[in-house]
BAZABA-429852 format. One record per residue (C-alpha): residue in three letters; x, z, y. Coordinates in steps of 0.001 Angstrom, whole numbers, padded with zeros to 6 digits, always signed. Last residue first. Example, Ala and Ser with C-alpha at 12.3 -4.5 7.8 and 13.67 -1.06 7.14 Angstrom:
<sites>
SER+013670+007140-001060 ALA+012300+007800-004500 
</sites>
This chain:
<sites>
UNK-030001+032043-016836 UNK-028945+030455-013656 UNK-028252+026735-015947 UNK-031501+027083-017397 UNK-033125+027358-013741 UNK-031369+024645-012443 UNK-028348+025528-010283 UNK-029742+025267-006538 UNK-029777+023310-003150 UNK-028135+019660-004923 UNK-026262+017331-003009 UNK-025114+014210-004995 UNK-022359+012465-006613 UNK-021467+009539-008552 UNK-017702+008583-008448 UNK-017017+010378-012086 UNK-020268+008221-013138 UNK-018239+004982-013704 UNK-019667+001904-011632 UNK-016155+001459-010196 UNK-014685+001994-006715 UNK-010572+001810-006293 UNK-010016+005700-006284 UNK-010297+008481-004114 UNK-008865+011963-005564 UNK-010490+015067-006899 UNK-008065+017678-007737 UNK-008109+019293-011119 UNK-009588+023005-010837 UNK-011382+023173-013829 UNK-010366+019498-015693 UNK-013027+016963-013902 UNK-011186+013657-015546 UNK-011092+012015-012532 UNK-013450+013808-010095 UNK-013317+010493-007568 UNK-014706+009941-003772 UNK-014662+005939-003858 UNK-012567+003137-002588 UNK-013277+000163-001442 UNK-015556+001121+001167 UNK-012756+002263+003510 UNK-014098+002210+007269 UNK-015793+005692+006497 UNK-014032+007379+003693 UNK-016318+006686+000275 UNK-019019+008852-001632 UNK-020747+007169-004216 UNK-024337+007878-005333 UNK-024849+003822-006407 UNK-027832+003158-003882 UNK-029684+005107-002348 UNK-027672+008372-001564 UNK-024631+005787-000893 UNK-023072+008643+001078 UNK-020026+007506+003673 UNK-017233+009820+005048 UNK-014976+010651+008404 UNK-012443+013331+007925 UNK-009618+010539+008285 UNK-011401+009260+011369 UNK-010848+012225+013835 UNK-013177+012123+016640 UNK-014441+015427+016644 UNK-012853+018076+014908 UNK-013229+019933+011367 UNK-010210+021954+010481 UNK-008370+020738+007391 UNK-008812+020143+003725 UNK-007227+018279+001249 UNK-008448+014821-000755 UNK-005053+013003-001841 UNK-004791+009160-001503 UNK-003223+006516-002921 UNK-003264+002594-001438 UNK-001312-000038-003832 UNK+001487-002515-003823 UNK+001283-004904-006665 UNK+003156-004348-010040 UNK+003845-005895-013316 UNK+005995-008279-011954 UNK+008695-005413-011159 UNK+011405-006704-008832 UNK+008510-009555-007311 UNK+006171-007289-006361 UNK+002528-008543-006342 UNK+000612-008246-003107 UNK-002725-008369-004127 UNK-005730-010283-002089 UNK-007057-012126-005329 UNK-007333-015928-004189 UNK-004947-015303-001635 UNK-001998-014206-003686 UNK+000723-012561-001707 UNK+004093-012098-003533 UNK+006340-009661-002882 UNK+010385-009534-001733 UNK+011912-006644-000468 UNK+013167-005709-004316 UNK+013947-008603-004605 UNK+017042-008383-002021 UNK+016627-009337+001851 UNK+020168-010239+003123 UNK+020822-009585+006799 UNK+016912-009124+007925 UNK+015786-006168+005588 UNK+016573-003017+006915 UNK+014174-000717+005341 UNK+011195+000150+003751 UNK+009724+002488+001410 UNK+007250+002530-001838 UNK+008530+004180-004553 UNK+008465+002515-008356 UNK+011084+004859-009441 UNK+013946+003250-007328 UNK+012782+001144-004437 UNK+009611-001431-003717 UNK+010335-002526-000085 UNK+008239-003148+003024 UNK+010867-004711+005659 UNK+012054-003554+008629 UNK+013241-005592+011939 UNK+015864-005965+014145 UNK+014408-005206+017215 UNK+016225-001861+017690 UNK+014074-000118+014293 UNK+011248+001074+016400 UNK+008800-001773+015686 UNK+009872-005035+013632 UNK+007569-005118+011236 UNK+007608-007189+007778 UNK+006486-007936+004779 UNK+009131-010385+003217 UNK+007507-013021+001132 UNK+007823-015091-002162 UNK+006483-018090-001892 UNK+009008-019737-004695 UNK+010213-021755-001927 UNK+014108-020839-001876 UNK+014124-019157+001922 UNK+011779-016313+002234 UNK+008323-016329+004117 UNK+007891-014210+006387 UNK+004285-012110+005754 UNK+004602-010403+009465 UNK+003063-007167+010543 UNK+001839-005288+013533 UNK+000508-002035+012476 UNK+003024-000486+014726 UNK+003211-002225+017682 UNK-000809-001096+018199 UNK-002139-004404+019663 UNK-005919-003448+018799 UNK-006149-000421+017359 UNK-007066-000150+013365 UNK-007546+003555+011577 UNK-004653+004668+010233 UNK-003241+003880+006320 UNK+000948+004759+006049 UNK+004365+004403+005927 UNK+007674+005841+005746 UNK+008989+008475+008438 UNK+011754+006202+009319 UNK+009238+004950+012203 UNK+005830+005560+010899 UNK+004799+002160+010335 UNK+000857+001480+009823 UNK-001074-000507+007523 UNK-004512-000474+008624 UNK-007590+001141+008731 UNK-011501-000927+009097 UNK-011419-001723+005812 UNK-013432-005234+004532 UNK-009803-005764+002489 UNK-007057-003208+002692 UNK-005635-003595+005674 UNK-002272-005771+006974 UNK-002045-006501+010668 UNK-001510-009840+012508 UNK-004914-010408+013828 UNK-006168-010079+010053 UNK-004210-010197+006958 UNK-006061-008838+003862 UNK-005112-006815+001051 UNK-006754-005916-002419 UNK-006775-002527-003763 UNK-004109-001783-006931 UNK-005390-000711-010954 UNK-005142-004525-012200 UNK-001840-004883-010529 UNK-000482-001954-011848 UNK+000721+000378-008667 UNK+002685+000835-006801 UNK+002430+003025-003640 UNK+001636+003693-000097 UNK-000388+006863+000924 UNK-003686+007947+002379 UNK-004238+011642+003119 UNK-008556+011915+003002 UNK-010172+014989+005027 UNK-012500+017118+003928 UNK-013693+019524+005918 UNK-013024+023472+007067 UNK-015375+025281+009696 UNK-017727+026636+007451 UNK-017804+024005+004322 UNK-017796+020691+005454 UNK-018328+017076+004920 UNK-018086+015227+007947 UNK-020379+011849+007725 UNK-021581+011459+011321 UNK-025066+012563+009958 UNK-023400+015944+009118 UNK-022673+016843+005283 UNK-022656+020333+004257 UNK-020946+021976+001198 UNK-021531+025047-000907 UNK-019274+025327-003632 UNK-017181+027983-002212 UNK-020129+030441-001581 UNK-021893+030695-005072 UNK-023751+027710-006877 UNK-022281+028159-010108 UNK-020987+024730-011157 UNK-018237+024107-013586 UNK-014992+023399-010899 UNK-013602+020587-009007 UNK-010710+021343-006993 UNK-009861+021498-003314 UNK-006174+021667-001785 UNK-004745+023567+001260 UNK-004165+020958+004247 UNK-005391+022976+006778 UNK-005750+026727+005427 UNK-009676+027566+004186 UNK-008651+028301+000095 UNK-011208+030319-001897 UNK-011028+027325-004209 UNK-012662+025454-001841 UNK-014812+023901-005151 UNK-016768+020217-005681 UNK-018969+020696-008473 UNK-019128+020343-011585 UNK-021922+020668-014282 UNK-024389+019940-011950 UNK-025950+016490-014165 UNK-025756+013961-011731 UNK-022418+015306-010261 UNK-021548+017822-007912 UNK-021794+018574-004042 UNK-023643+022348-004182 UNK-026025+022291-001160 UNK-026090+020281+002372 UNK-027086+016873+003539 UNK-028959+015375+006559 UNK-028021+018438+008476 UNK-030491+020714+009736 UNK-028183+023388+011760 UNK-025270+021059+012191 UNK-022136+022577+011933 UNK-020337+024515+014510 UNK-016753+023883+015047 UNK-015530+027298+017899 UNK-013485+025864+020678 UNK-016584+027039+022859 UNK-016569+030592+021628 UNK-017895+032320+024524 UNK-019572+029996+026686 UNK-021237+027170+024411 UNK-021364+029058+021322 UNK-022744+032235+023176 UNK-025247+030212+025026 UNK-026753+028979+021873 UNK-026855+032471+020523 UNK-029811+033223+023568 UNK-028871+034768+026285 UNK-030334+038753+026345 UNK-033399+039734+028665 UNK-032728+043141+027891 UNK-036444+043271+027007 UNK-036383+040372+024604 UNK-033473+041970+023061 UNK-034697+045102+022569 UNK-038038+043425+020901 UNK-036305+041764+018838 UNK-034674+045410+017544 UNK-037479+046858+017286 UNK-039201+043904+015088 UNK-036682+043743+012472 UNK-038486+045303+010153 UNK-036967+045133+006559 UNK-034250+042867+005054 UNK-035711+042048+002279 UNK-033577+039648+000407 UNK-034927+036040-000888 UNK-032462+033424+001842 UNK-029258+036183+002217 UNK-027842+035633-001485 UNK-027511+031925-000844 UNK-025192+032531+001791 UNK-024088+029037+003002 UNK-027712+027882+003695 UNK-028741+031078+004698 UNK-025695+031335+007760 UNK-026737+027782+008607 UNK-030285+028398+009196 UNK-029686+031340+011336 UNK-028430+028836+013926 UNK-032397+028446+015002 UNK-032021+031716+016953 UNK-028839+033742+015722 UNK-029786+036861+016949 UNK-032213+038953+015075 UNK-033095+037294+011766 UNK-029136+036585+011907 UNK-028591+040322+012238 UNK-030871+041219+009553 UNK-029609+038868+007138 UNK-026441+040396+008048 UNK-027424+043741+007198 UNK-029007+042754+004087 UNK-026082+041195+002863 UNK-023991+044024+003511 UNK-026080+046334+001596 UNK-026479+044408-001706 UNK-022448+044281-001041 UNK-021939+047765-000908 UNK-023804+048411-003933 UNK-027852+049159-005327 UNK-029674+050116-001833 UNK-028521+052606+000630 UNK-024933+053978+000676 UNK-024191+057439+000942 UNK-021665+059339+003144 UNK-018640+060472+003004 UNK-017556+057039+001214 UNK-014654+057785-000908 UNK-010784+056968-001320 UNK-010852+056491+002392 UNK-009944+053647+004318 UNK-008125+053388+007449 UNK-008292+050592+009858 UNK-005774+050861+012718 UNK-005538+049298+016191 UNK-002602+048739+018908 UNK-002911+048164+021945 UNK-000680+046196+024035 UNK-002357+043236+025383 UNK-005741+045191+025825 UNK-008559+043670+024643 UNK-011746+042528+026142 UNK-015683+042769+024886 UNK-017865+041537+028159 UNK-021335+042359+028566 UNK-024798+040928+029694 UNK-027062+041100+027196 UNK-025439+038288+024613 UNK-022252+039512+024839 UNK-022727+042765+023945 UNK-025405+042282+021575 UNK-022968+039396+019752 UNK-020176+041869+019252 UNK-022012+044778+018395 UNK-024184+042728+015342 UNK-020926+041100+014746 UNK-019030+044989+013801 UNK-022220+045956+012457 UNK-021807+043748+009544 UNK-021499+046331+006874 
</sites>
């Protein structure tokens, strides 16, 4: 096991090129048995201490992050390893730096001492924040009773990506409704709408519906009006007048509590009308009384980039242990009612200890036994 990356990175790393031919085709078969035998206890006992091996061997400093996401790797003994440095010193070989930077370039490498990394779980490590075995973009993540294996161990980078290999977290922001007492607050500044002290706005997504993106200056589409409506019972019409023709679109509170919008300027009904109370910051519908329009967000994951602010996070480690989407302090990294595999969420921030979390390296001892 793990000979096929050992031969991949020697070859590249000492001077050689691995190609393939557009037209080849390659097949894998397994037999029922091994014809020959296995050293040490099982496969796996063996493939771990080949690739411990390899990393010892030609990873440089990067090793660091292959034994902080296999655990199993950091107390194995993975022999004498001093042959095969020594081949490499005398083939004068690149060092694994080089073979990020010119062979895999596109390739999202993680911090090798971030400020962060472990299980992310509560206070007590009884659950823990689980890929689920899933790595696709936009495939869920659960919260599951810890055991400190592979899919529970998370890194955080000091420009806030959480990640686990090349995947992160990444926060989907919606519009809702929701009971006033349970909605964010709102604030009108330089003629867009955010969610107060947020640095993301309301934006229109043609007659795609809505959403939260992070603020630019002038953007048509987080440009919005609170028009007042004829009768002066301050109700008003939120409204945006970008790609619908000039005529102008209106935040509305449809069937079932969904939040939509559409052409509003002939005859606005109640159900386009809201009310904006400044002392508070809600926007209170005026069809259903009961409710103000809200943020809602799901927590998926997706490929880790640069410069993309919805995978963008903040760690109280300090103060209150609360996780939060960078430019969204409102709102808090949530395990709701931490079912096994129930989907964490982020929620308006309270003091409740299903928004506390922390990085831990190991299960405590009681918890291994």
């Amino acid at each position: 096991g793990g000979e096929n990356i050992e031969m991949s990175l020697r070859i590249w790393m000492c001077g050689g090129r691995l190609v393939s031919h557009p037209c080849s085709h390659v097949g894998h078969i397994f037999r029922n048995t091994h014809p020959y035998k296995i050293p040490g206890a099982s496969i796996r006992t063996t493939f771990i201490r080949n690739s411990r091996r390899l990393a010892e061997v030609w990873m440089d400093e990067y090793k660091a992050i292959f034994l902080e996401a296999s655990r199993e790797a950091v107390g194995v003994d993975f022999g004498d390893v001093s042959e095969r440095k020594a081949l490499r010193e005398r083939l004068q070989c690149k060092s694994f730096k080089w073979f990020l930077d010119n062979v895999h370039p596109d390739k999202f490498v993680p911090e090798v001492h971030p400020p962060h990394n472990g299980m992310l779980s509560d206070l007590t490590q009884t659950s823990c924040m689980d890929n689920m075995q899933h790595t696709a973009d936009g495939s869920p993540v659960g919260v599951y009773m810890c055991h400190g294996g592979s899919t529970q161990r998370w890194t955080m980078s000091t420009t806030g990506l959480i990640a686990h290999d090349s995947t992160c977290l990444r926060f989907l922001p919606s519009m809702v409704a929701k009971a006033c007492d349970q909605a964010n607050t709102w604030a009108a500044v330089e003629g867009t709408l955010r969610p107060t002290n947020a640095t993301y706005c309301l934006q229109s997504e043609g007659f795609q519906g809505l959403s939260l993106a992070h603020c630019t200056a002038q953007q048509p589409s987080q440009q919005w009006k609170l028009k007042a409506v004829d009768g002066g019972d301050g109700s008003v019409l939120i409204h945006n007048s970008d790609g619908a023709g000039g005529n102008g679109r209106c935040i509305e509170m449809a069937q079932g509590g969904r939040i939509t919008w559409s052409d509003c300027t002939a005859s606005p009904t109640t159900k386009h009308m809201w009310k904006h109370d400044p002392t508070t910051g809600r926007l209170q519908s005026q069809l259903n009384s009961a409710m103000c329009l809200a943020t809602d967000f799901r927590v998926v994951q997706t490929e880790c980039r640069a410069n993309e602010p919805s995978i963008e996070w903040s760690f109280d480690k300090a103060g209150g242990k609360t996780i939060t989407p960078k430019g969204l302090p409102s709102v808090c990294l949530d395990r709701q009612n931490a079912v096994p595999g129930s989907e964490p969420k982020v929620m308006p921030c309270t003091v409740g200890a299903s928004q506390q979390w922390d990085f831990f390296k190991d299960l405590p001892t009681a918890k291994k036994a």
